[in-house]
C-alpha positions in Angstrom: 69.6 90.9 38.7 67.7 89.9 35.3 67.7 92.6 32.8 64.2 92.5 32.7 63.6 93.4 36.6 67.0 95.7 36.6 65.3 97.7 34.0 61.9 97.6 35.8 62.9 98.2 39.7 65.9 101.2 37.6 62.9 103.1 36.2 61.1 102.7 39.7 64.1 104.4 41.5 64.1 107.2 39.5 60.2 108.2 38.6 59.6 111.9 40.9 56.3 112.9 41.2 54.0 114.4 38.7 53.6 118.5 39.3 49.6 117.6 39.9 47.7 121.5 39.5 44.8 121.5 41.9 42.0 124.0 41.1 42.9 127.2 42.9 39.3 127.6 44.1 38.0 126.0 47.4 37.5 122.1 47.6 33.7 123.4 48.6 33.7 125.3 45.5 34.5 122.6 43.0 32.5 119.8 44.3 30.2 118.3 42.6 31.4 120.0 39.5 30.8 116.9 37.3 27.5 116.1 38.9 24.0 117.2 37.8 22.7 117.9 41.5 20.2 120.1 42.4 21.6 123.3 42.0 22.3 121.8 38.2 18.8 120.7 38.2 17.3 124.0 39.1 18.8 125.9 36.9 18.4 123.6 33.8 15.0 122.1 34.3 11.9 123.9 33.9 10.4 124.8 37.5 7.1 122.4 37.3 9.6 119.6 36.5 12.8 119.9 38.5 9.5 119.9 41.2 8.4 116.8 40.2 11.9 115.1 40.0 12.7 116.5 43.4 9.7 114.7 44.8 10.7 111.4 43.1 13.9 111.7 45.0 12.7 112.9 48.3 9.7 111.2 48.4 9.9 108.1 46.4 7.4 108.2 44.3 6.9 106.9 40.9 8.7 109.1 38.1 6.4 109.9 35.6 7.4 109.2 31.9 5.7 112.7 31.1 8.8 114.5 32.6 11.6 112.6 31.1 11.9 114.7 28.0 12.3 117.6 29.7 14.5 116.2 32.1 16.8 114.4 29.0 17.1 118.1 27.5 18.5 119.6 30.4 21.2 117.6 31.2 22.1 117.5 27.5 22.2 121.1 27.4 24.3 121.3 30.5 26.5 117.9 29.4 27.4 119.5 26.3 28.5 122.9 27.8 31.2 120.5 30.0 32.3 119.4 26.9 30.7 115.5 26.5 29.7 114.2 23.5 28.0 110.7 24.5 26.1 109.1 27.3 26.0 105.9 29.2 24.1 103.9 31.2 26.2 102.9 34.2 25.2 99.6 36.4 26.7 97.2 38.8 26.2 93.8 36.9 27.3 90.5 39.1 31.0 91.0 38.0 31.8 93.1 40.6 32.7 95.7 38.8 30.6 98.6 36.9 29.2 98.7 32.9 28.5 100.8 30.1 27.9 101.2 26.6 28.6 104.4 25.1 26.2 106.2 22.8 26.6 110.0 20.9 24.2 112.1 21.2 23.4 112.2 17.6 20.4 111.2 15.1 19.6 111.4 11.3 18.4 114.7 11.0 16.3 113.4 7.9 17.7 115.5 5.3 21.3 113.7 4.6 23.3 115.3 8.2 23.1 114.4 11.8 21.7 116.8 15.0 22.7 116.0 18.2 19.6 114.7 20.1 19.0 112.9 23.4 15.6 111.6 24.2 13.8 111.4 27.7 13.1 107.6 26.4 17.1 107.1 25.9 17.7 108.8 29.6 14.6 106.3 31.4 15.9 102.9 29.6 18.1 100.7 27.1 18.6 97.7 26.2 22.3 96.4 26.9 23.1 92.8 25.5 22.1 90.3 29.0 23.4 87.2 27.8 27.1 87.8 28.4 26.8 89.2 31.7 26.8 86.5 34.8 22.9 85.7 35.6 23.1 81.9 37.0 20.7 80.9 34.7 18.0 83.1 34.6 18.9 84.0 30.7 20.1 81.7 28.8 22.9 82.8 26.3 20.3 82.9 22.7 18.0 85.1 25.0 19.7 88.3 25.3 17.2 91.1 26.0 18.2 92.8 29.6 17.4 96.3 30.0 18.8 99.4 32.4 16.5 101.4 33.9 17.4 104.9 35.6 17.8 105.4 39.3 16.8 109.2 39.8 18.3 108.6 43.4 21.4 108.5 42.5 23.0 112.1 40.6 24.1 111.7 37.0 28.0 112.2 36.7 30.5 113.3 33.8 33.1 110.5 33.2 35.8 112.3 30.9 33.7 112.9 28.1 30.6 110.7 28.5 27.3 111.6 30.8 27.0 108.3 33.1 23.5 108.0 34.1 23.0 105.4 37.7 20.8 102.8 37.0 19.7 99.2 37.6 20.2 95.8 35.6 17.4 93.5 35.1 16.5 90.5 33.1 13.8 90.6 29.9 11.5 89.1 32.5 12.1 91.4 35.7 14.5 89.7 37.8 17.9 92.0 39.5 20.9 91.5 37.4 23.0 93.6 39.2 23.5 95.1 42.7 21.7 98.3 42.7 18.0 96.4 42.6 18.0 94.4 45.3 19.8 97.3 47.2 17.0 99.6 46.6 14.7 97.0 47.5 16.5 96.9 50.8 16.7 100.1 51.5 13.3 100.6 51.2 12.4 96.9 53.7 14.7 99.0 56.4 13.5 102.5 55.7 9.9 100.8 56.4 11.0 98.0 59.4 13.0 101.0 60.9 9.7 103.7 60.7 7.1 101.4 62.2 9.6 101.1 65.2 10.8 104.6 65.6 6.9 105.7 65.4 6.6 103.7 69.1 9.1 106.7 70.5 8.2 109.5 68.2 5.0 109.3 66.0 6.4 112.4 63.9 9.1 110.1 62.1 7.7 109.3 58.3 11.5 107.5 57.6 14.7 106.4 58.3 17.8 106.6 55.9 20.4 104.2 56.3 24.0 105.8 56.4 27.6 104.5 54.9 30.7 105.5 55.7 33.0 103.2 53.7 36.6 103.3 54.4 38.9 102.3 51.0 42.3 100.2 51.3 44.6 99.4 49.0 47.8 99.0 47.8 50.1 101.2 45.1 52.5 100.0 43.2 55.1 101.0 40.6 54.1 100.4 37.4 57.3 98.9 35.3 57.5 96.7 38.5 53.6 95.7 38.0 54.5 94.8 34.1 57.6 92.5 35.5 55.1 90.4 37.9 52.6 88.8 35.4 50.9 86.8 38.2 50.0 90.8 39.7 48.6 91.5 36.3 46.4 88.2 35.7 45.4 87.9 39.2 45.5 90.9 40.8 48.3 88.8 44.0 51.9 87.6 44.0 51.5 83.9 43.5 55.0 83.4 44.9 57.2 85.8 46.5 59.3 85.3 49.9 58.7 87.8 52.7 61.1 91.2 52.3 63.9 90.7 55.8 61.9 94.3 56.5 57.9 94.3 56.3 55.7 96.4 58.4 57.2 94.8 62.2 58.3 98.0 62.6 55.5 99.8 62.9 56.4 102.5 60.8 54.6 103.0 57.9 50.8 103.1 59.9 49.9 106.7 59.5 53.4 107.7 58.9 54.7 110.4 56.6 53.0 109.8 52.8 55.9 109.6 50.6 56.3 112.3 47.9 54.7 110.9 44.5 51.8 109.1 46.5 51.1 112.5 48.2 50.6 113.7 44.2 48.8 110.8 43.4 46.3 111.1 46.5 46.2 115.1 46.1 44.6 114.4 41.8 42.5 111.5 43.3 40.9 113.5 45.5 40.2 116.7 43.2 38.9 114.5 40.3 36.8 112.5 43.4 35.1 115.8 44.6 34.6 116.9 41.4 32.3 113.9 40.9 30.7 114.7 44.2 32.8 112.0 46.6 32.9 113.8 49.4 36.8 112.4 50.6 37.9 113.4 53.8 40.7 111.1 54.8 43.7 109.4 53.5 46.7 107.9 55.4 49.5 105.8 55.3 48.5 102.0 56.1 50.1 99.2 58.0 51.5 97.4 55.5 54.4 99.1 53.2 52.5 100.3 50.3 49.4 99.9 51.8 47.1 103.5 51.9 43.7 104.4 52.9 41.1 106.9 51.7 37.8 107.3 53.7 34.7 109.9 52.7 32.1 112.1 54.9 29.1 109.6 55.5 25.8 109.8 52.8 22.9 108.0 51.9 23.7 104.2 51.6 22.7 104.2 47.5 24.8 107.1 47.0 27.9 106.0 49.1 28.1 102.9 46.9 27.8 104.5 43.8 30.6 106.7 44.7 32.5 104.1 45.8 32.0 101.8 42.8 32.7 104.9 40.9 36.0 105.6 42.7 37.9 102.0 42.6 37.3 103.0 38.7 38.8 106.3 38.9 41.7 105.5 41.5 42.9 103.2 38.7 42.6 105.8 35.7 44.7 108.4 38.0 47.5 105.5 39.4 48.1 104.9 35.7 48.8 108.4 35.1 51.2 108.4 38.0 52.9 105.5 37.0 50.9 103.4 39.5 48.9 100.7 39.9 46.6 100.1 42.5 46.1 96.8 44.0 42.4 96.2 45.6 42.9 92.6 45.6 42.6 91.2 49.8 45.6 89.6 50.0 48.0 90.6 47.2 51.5 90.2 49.1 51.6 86.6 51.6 53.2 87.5 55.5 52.0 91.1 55.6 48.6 92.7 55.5 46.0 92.3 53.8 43.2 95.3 52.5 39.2 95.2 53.7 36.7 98.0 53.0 34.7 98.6 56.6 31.4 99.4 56.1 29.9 102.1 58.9 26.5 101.7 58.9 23.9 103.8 61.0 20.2 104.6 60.4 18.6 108.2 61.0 15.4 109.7 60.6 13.7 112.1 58.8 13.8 114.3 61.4 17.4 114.2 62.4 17.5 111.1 65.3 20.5 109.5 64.9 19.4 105.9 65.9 21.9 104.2 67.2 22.8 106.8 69.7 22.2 106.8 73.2 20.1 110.3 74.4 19.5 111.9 77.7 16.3 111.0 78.6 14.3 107.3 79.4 12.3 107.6 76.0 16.0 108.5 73.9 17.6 105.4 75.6 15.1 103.0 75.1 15.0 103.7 71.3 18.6 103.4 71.8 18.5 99.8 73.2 15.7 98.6 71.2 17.6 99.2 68.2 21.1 98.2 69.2 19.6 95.0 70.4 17.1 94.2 67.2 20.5 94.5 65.1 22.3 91.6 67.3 19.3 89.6 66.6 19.6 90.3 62.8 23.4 89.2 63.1 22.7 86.2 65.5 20.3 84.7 63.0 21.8 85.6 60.1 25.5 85.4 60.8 26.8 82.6 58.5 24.9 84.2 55.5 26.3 87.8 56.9 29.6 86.1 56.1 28.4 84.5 53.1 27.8 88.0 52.3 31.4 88.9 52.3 33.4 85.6 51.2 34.9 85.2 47.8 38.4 83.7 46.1 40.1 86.8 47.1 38.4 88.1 50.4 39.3 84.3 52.1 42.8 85.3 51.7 42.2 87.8 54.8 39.4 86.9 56.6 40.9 84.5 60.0 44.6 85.8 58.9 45.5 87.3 62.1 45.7 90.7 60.6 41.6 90.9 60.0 38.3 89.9 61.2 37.9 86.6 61.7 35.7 84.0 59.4 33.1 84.0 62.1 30.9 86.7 62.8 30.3 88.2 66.2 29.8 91.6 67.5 31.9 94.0 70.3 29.7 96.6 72.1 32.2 97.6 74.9 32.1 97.3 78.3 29.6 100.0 79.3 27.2 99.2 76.5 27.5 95.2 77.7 27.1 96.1 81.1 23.6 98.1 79.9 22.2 95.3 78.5 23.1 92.9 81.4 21.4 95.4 83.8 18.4 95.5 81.7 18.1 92.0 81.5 18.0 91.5 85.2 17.0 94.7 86.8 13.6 96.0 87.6 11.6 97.8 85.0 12.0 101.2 86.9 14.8 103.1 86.0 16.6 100.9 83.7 18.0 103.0 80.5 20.9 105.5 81.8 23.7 105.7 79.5 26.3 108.5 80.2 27.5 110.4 77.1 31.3 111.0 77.0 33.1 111.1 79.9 36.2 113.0 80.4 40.1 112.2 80.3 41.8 115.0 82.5 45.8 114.1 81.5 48.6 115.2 83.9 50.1 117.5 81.4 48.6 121.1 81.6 48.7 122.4 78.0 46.6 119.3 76.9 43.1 119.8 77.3 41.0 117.4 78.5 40.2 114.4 76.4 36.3 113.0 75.7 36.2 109.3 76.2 33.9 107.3 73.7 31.5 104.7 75.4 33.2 102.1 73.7 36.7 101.2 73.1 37.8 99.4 69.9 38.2 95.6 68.9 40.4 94.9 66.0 39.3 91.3 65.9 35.5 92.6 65.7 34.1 91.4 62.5 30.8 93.8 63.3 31.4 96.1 66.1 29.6 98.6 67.7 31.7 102.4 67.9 29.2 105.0 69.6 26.7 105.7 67.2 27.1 102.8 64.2 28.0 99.6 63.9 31.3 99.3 61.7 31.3 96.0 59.2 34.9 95.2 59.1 35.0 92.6 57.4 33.9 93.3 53.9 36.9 92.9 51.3 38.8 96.0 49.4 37.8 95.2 45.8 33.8 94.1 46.6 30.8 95.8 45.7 29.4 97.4 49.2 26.1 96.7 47.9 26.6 92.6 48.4 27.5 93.2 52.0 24.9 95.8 52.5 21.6 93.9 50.9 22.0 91.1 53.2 22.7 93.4 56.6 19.5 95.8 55.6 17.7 93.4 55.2 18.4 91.1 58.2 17.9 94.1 60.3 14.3 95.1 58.5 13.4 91.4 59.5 14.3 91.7 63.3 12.4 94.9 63.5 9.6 93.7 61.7 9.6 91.1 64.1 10.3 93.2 67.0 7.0 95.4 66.4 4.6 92.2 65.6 5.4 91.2 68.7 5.0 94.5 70.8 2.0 94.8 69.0 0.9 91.6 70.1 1.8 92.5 73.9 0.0 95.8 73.1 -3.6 94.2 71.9 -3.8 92.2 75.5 -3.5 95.4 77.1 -0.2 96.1 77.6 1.3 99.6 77.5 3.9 100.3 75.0 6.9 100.6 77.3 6.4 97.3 79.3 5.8 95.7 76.1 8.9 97.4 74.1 10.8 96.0 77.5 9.2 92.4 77.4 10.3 91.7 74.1 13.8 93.1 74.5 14.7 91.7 77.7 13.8 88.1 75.7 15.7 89.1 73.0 19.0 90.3 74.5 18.9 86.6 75.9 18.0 85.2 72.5 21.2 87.2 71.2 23.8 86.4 73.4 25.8 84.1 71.6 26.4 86.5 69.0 27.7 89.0 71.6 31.7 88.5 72.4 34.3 91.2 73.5 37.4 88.6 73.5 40.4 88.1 71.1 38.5 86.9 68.0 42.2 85.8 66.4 42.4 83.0 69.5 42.1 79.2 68.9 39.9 79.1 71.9 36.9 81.8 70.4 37.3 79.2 67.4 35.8 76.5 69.8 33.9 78.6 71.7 32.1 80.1 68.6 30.9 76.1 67.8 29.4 76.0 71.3 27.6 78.9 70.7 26.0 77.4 67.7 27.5 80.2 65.1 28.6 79.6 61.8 32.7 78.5 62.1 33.1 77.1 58.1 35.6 79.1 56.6 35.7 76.9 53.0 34.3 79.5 50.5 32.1 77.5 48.6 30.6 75.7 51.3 29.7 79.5 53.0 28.0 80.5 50.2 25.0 78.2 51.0 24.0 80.2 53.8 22.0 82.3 50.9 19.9 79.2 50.0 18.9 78.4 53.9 15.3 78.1 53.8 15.3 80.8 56.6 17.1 83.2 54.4 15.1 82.5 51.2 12.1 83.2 53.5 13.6 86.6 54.8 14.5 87.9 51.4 11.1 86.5 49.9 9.2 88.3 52.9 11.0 91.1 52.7 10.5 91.5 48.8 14.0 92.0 48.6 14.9 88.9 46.4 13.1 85.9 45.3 14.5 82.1 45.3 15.2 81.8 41.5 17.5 84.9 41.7 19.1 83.6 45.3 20.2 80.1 42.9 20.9 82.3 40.3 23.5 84.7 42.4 24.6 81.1 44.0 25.2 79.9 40.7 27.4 83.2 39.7 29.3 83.4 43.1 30.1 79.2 42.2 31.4 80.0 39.3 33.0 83.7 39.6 35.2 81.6 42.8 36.3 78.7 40.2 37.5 81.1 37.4 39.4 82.9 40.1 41.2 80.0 41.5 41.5 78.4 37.2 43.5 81.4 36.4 45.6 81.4 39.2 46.2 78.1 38.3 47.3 78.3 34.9 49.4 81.4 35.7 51.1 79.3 38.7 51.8 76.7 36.5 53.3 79.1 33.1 55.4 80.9 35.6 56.6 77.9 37.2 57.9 76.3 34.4 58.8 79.3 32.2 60.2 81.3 34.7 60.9 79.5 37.8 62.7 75.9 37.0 64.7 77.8 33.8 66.6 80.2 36.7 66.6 77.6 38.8 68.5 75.0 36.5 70.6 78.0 35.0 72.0 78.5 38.6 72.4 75.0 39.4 74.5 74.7 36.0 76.8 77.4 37.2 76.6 75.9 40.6 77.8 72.8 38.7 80.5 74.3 36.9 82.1 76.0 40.0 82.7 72.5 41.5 84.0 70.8 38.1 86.8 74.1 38.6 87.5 73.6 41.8 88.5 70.1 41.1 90.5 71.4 38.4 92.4 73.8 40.6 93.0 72.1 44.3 93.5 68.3 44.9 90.6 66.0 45.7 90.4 66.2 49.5 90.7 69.8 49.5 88.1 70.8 46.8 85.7 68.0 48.3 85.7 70.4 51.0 85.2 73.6 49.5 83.0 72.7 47.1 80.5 71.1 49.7 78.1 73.8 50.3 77.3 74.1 46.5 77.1 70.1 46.2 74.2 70.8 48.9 72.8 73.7 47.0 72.9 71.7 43.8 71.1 69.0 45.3 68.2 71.0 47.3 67.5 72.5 44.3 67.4 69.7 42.4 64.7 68.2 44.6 62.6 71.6 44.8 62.6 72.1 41.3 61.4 68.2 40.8 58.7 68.7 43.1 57.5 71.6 42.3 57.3 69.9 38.7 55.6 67.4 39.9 53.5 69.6 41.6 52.4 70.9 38.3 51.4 68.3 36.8 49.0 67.3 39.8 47.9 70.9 39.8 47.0 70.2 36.3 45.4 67.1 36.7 43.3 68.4 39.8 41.8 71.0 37.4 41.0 67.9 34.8 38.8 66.4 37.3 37.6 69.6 39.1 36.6 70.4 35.4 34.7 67.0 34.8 31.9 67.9 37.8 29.1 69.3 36.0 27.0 70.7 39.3 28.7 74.3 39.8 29.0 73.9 43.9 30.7 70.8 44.0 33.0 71.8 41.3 33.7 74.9 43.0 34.0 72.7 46.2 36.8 70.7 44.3 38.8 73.5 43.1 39.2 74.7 47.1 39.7 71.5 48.5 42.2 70.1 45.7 43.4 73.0 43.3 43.9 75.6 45.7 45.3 73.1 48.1 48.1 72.1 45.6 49.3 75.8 44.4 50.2 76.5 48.2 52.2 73.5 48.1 54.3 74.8 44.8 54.5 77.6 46.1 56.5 76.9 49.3 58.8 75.1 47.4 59.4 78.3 44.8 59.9 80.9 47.7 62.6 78.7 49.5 64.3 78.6 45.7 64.2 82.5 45.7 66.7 82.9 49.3 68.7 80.2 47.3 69.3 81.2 43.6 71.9 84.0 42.7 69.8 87.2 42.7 71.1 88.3 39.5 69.1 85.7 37.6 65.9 86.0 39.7 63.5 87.3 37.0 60.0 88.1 38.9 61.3 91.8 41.4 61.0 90.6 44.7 58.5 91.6 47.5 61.9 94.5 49.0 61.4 95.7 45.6 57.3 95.9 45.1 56.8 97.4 48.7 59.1 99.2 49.3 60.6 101.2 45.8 59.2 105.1 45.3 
């Protein structure tokens, strides 16, 4: 073993755990420490305004500049008595990742010193430098003005020593930089959609929230073994690395026993996550070796990916201090599994009706029905640009791998729901909607109690299943930003039901009653939907086929997905929807084009440095000793016997003579595919190039470098190995 990796995988071995003190007081008694909430609010706002910003955030109305002051002074005063000493506005640019610019809360006092001062004008808006954050155009690089704007929505949080303050991105002339705009926008097209169709079953309703429950995988890994893999710190995956003999075919890491210092690093994960109000309630062992999950109580959509945006940022912070570091790349070890982030989405209304579960009477079920089927209609429409929603460099990695959802979209309901909908399709209009809750298990073992069945099993292969009362987005990747996943499904689903209710309303106006009209347009609409519908293996060759037949969208290159947001159909949704308008579809076109060519460029380069740095040096160095054992062997035994015993080197020698030569040949085509990738001036067809020819060529190098790994002498293997990244505590 290299002295390098000896002294990296040595220091692995013998790390123990960190003695992590958890408060001694109640999780329910710390949470939300960090966060100015309501209670916060209440006590450090004047009455007349914490009033007012409470109706901003229940009600959604405008936020008058008149209170901001005020506001700004109370969270100062309680900021500074947690100790912070600046501030921040914290947005989602296109980067994937979160921003901020941190400010003191200081002035010239006018008399030589300083006071510490923080404005209402600083807490509503700044103005963060635009032009080097990705906008696809819309700002070119000598116009620079962008400004933040704060989301009241969403609770400010204390980071370490710094207030973070939610907010949105946009450009100098009002179009979304960032995720959290268009979020909000569709948020409030569902909230609206979602109303007008509830008010058919229960005029009471004023709104509907839409729910998240996002569940977070990822991987850990030591850190000294992190430092020895430079691919893992450029590109977040192992480039090259042969499958460990053990893996996860054993079954025994899935929600097995968490070892001892991931068990410290979950417990301080979770303790600094509730102090900032993320309300975690699970964590388990994954499938894969090294391979966790952490999963929160479900909240307000805006919220959940705030918190989650804000966790990915704070799981790193805390790995480091465990001498960790956490993977949330898709794919970051080839032949075992990969990491996703499923979204559970639900809508509910004001008054408590959870939407997408069945009740006990005709009216309850109907709703039920209407909605379930109005969201296959938004998927059947939309499903290549519901994938589009969720492709990128990394994500591709897992999506069709066998071990994810596939790179097609359909949805799983279960048997009983299917059977529903086939019965309402043909059957009479009396008596159609009776849905059983849970039904019960009775096991032949007396102390177990008897078991409640849900109405729907589960499909693994489901990109966007239904699982009782939500559907559950599987296939969204573990390091994305919810929100990209999310605009496109609210928004999709506000168009259906706006839809849906024209068209009843249509019905209604030639004298139809509500119910037969509600029914009419269902019953066409479950027909409409039916390709999207399948229960069946989604991993099979055959759904692959039978997916084309259907008409749905079966391209799985990542560039090519990504024009599904520039369909004129879903420029016209987003457009009607005022959601997003064509020059910032391009524009996030342009940025997804280019983010997915930088991706695959640095893998690239770090391919090619560690294959002819790191690889073809150890692999020459052992084929010199290789070559010196046989020149011995003649020395010592006569020709006829040393012919013999030095045969299996002469055939070592020789196989990796012609690796190493093609894998630098390889290189060189690698390189010269990026020269003419680079040449293409339009970003999609450049991007286009870089799958079809770069990406095509690094898998080829890298088949050749993992066969040299089983063959050269461990002790000169430099990079650890995947037995010593997975599976080292």
């Amino acid at each position: 073993m290299s002295n390098l990796r000896l002294a990296a995988v040595t220091a692995a071995f013998h790390k123990r755990p960190l003695e992590t003190v958890a408060p001694l007081e109640r999780p329910s008694e710390y949470f939300a420490q960090k966060v100015f909430n309501r209670r916060k609010m209440y006590k450090y706002l004047p009455s007349d305004v914490y009033h007012k910003l409470v109706n901003v955030i229940d009600n959604h109305e405008r936020l008058d500049r008149g209170i901001a002051d005020a506001v700004a002074k109370g969270m100062k005063q309680w900021a500074e008595e947690n100790g912070v000493t600046h501030y921040t506005h914290w947005f989602q640019p296109l980067t994937e990742g979160t921003a901020e610019k941190h400010d003191a809360f200081v002035e010239h006092d006018g008399e030589g010193g300083m006071i510490e001062e923080f404005s209402g004008k600083l807490l509503m808006q700044q103005e963060p430098d635009a032009s080097s954050f990705p906008s696809g155009g819309i700002r070119n690089t000598f116009e620079a003005r962008g400004y933040s704007a704060w989301d009241p929505t969403s609770p400010v949080f204390i980071m370490d020593d710094t207030l973070c303050i939610p907010t949105i991105f946009i450009s100098y002339t009002g179009e979304a930089l960032d995720y959290k705009a268009p979020l909000l926008r569709s948020l409030r097209a569902v909230n609206k959609a979602a109303a007008n169709v509830a008010q058919l079953f229960y005029p009471e309703v004023k709104e509907v929230q839409t729910n998240l429950g996002w569940e977070q995988e990822y991987f850990l890994v030591d850190e000294d073994l992190y430092l020895a893999r430079p691919d893992l710190m450029l590109t977040g995956r192992t480039l090259m690395g042969h499958d460990s003999a053990k893996n996860q075919q054993m079954d025994d890491h899935y929600f097995g026993a968490i070892p001892e210092r991931v068990q410290a690093f979950m417990k301080d994960l979770e303790v600094q996550a509730l102090e900032l109000g993320i309300p975690c309630k699970t964590r388990h062992n994954e499938v894969a070796p090294n391979q966790f999950e952490l999963a929160p109580i479900f909240e307000e959509c805006n919220l959940a990916v705030d918190h989650n945006m804000a966790l990915m940022g704070l799981m790193k912070k805390v790995a480091h201090k465990h001498s960790f570091r956490v993977l949330l790349h898709e794919k970051p070890f080839k032949g075992i599994n990969g990491s996703g982030k499923h979204n559970n989405w639900s809508l509910s209304t004001d008054n408590g009706i959870q939407l997408y579960a069945p009740g006990k009477n005709s009216v309850d079920n109907l709703r039920f029905v209407v909605f379930i089927v109005e969201t296959l209609m938004a998927v059947y429409k939309h499903n290549g640009l519901l994938k589009a929603s969720i492709m990128s460099a990394t994500n591709s990695h897992r999506l069709g791998a066998n071990e994810a959802p596939p790179a097609i979209i359909s949805s799983f309901l279960g048997k009983q729901l299917s059977d529903l909908l086939d019965h309402i399709e043909k059957a009479d209009k009396e008596d159609l909607f009776t849905f059983s809750s849970k039904k019960g298990m009775v096991l032949d073992i007396p102390e177990i109690p008897e078991l409640f069945i849900d109405n729907t099993d589960r499909n693994r292969t489901s990109p966007f299943a239904f699982t009782g009362n939500r559907f559950e987005f599987r296939a969204v990747g573990s390091e994305a930003n919810c929100a990209c996943a999310l605009i496109v499904l609210n928004t999709t689903v506000a168009e259906a039901l706006t839809d849906f209710k024209a068209r009843v309303d249509a019905l209604m106006a030639q004298g139809e009653d509500c119910s037969n009209a509600v029914i009419d347009v269902i019953r066409e609409d479950i027909r409409t939907c039916k390709p999207i519908h399948f229960e069946g293996n989604g991993y099979s060759e055959e759904w692959i086929e039978e997916a084309k037949k259907r008409g749905l969208d079966t391209e799985n290159s990542c560039p090519l997905t990504y024009d599904r947001y520039l369909d004129r159909a879903s420029i016209a949704m987003f457009e009607n929807m005022n959601v997003m308008q064509e020059n910032e579809l391009y524009a996030r076109n342009e940025v997804k084009w280019e983010t997915y060519i930088k991706k695959i460029q640095i893998e690239a380069r770090v391919m090619g440095d560690l294959s002819m740095n790191h690889i073809i040096p150890v692999a020459t160095h052992y084929q010199s000793q290789l070559a010196e054992n046989v020149q011995h062997m003649f020395a010592i035994f006569d020709q006829n016997e040393a012919t013999s015993l030095t045969a299996r080197n002469k055939e070592l020698i020789r196989e990796i003579a012609e690796r190493t030569q093609k894998i630098e040949t390889g290189v060189v085509n690698l390189i010269n595919a990026r020269k003419v990738a680079n040449k293409i001036e339009n970003m999609r067809e450049r991007a286009i190039a870089y799958h079809d020819t770069v990406e095509t060529k690094m898998t080829e190098i890298r088949y050749q470098i993992d066969k040299l790994e089983l063959i050269v002498s461990d002790e000169l293997w430099t990079l650890p190995k995947y037995r010593e990244l997975l599976f080292i505590r």
